[in-house]
N, C-alpha and C positions, 0 to 999 in steps of 0.2 A: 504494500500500500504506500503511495507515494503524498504527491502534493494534495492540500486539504483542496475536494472538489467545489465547496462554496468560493473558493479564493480563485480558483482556475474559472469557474464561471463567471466572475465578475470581469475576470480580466481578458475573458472571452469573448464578453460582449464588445466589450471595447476595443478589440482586435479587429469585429466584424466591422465596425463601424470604420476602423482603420480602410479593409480591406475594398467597403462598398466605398473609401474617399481616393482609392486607388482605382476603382472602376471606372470611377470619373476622371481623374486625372490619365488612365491610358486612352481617353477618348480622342484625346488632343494626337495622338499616334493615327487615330482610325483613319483621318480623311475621309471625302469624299467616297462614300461607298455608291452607286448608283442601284436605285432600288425601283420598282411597280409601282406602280399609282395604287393605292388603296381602294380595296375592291370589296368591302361591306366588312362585316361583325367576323364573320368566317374567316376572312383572308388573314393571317398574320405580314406585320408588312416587311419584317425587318430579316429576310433572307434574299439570297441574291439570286437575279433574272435568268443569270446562268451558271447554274450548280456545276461543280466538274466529280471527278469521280476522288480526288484530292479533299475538294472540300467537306466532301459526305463522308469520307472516311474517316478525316480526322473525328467531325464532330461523334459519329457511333463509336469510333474505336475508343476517344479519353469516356463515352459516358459508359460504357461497357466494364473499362476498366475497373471506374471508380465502384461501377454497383458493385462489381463482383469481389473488389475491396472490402468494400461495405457489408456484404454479407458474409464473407468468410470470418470478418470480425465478430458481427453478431452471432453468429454460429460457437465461434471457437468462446466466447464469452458465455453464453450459455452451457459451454459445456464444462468449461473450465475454472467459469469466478462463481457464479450463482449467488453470490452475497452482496447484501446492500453495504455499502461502508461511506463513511463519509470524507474521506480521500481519494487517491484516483488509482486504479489499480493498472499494471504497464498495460494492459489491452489499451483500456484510456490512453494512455497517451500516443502511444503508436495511431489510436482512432485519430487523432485531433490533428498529429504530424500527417496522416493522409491526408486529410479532407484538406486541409492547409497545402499540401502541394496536387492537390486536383484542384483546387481552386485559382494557384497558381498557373498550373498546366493552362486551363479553359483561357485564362486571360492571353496565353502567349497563343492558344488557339485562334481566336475571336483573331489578334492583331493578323496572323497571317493568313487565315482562312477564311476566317468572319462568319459562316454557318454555322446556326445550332441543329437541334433536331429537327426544328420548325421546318425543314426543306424537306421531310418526308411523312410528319404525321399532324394531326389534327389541332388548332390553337383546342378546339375543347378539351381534347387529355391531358392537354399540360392546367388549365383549370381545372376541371375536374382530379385531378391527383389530388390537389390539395384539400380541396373542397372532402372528399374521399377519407383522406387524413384527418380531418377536424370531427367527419360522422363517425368514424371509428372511436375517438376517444370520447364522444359521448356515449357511447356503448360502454364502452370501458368504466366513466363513471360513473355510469347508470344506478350500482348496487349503492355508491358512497356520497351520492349528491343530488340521485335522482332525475328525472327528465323532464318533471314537470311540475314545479314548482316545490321542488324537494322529494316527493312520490316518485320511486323506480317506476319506470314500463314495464308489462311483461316480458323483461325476457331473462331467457333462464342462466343459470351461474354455469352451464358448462358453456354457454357463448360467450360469457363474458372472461372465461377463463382461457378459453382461446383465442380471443382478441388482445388480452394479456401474455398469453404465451409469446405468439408469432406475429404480435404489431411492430417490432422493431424491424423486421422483412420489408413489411408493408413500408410506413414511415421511412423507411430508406427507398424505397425505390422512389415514392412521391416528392421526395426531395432532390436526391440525387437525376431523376426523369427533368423533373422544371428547371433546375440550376443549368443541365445541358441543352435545356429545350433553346433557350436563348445565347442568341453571343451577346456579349459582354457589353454592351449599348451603355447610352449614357443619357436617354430620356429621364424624367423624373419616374416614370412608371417601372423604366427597369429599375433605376436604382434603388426603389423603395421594395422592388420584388427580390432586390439580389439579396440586402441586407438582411429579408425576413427568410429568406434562404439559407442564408450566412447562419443565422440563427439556430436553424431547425438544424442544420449539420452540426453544429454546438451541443444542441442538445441529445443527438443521436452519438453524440461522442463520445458523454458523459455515461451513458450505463451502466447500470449493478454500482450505481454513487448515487446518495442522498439528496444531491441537487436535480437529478433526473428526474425525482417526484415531487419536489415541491412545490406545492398546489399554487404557490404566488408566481413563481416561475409559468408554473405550465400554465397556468391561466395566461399570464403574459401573450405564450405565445398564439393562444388563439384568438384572442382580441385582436393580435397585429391585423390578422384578416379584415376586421372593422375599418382602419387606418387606410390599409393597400386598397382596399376594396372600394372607399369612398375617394382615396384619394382620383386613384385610375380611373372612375366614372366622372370625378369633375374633368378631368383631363383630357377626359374620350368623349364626353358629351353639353362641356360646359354647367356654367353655371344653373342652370333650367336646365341639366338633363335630371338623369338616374339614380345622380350620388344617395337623395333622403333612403331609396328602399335598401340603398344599402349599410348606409348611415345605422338604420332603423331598424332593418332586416336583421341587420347579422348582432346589433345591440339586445334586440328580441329575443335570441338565442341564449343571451346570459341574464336576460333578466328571467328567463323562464327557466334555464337548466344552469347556467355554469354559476351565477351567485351562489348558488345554494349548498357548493363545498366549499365556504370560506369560512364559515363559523361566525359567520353576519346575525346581530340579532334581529327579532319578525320585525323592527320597528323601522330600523336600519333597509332590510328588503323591499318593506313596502314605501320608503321613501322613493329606494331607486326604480322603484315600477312608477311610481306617477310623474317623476321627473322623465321618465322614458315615454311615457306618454304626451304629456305636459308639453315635451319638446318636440313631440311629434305634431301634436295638433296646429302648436304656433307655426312652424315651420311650411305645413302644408295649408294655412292657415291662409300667408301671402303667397300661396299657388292653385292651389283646388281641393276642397277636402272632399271632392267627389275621386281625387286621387288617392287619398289617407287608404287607402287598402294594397297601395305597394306595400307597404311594412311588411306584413305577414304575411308575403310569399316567397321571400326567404325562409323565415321558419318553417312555412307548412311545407318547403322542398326537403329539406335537412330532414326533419321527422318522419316524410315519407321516405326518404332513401334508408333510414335508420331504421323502418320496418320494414323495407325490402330487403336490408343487408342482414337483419337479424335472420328473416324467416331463409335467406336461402342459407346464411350459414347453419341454420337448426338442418335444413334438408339434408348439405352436405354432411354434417357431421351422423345425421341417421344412418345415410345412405352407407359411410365408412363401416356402420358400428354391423347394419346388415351383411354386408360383405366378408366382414371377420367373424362373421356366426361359426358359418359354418365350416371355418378354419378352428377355433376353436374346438367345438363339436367333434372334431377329426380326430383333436389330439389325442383323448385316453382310450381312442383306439391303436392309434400309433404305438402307443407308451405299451398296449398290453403285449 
């Protein structure tokens, strides 16, 4: 057990922030890249008109790398540390020096190739990862915070304990997938998505260390969503677009489920419910409160993916348990 893990995360943070002021500063390198005219919601704009076989390889080849970095970590950490501590155990660090030079890597990528993945698959996957990632750990806290207004949903403790087992899989691929989806730009939308990137690799660092659960941390980072999420919509659709539902939307989510593992008292919760309203009404107030019902279709997307992901993981995991019946079954015939 090495360096204490609360000290390494703080000074982690401040590395990322380092790391997203060097994003911007290699932009001044990029020049002139020559890019498509913007072509709706679907098109991502920021790959080149003519891809070579060069530029597609780099970018699969550093994300390929890194995942498969990443999970041999998470692999050999499960197999090997299994204890929470509250220092950094050498997996830790070896994790933190990879991610630190893939991040590296990508930057000298971006400069001489400038494609991310964006040149072969869909701007929704690289959203949707994330998006993915944030319905999973409400799953997660389901049992210890509840999903709706403190009250678990149904669902049962063996999903929740395999979304606990092998969400670090998960969590690294949705990380490690979006950080390579993009080259290394220097709009305010990358920079703000690189940073919360930066992040999430921080915290997939730290495993089997007592910072990796702390609920003020982890809440942390699913607020950022709030932040990225409102920011990018003022950005992509101005003032009078989309920012409030998402403003709104993704605030909805914590006043309905993520408050509620902080050890907030009922007086304290119900202040930040009418302030959340409060500010919703005024806001759509000077726009159209026949719009006031963007709010809650972010939430009511989140809940419904979080009962479609629950019900097929209970399938898969029947379907396993079927399968190994009659494996089972076999043996003390075998054995006789």
């Amino acid at each position: 057990m090495l360096t204490n893990a609360r000290t390494v995360l703080g000074a982690g943070v401040a590395v990322c922030l380092v790391l997203t002021a060097g994003v911007w500063a290699g932009g001044w390198w990029l020049g002139d890249v020559a890019l498509l005219p913007d072509q709706g919601a679907s098109w991502y704009y920021w790959k080149l008109p003519e891809p070579t076989l060069w530029t597609r390889a780099s970018a699969w080849a550093g994300y390929t790398a890194h995942q498969l970095v990443s999970w041999w970590l998470i692999f050999h950490a499960q197999r090997h540390v299994r204890t929470y501590t509250g220092g950094l155990h050498p997996v830790n660090v070896v994790a933190l020096v990879a991610n630190l030079g893939f991040i590296v890597l990508h930057e000298v990528q971006t400069q001489v190739f400038y494609d991310g993945l964006a040149q072969d698959v869909s701007i929704f996957s690289s959203q949707g990862s994330v998006i993915v990632l944030l319905i999973v750990v409400l799953i997660m806290e389901n049992r210890r915070r509840g999903m709706f207004f403190g009250r678990p949903a149904p669902i049962s403790a063996e999903i929740t304990r395999f979304f606990r087992k092998y969400h670090g899989f998960l969590f690294s691929w949705a990380a490690v997938y979006t950080f390579w989806y993009h080259p290394m730009e220097t709009t305010s939308g990358h920079l703000i998505g690189f940073v919360y990137m930066f992040l999430l690799l921080l915290q997939g660092s730290l495993f089997f260390t007592r910072s990796h659960t702390n609920r003020w941390w982890t809440l942390t980072l699913e607020l950022l969503v709030v932040v990225h999420g409102t920011l990018v919509a003022v950005m992509n659709t101005g003032p009078d677009g989309l920012w409030p539902m998402f403003l709104f939307g993704f605030l909805g989510v914590f006043v309905i489920s993520q408050m509620h593992g902080l050890g907030l008292a009922r007086s304290t919760r119900w202040v930040l419910v009418v302030l959340h309203l409060g500010a919703a009404i005024a806001v759509y107030w000077t726009r159209s409160l026949t719009e006031l019902d963007e709010i809650v279709r972010i939430p009511l997307i989140e809940y419904l993916v979080v009962a479609v992901l629950a019900l097929l993981t209970w399938l898969g995991l029947r379907g396993l348990r079927l399968l190994r019946r009659p494996e089972q079954q076999r043996e003390p015939a075998g054995r006789s």
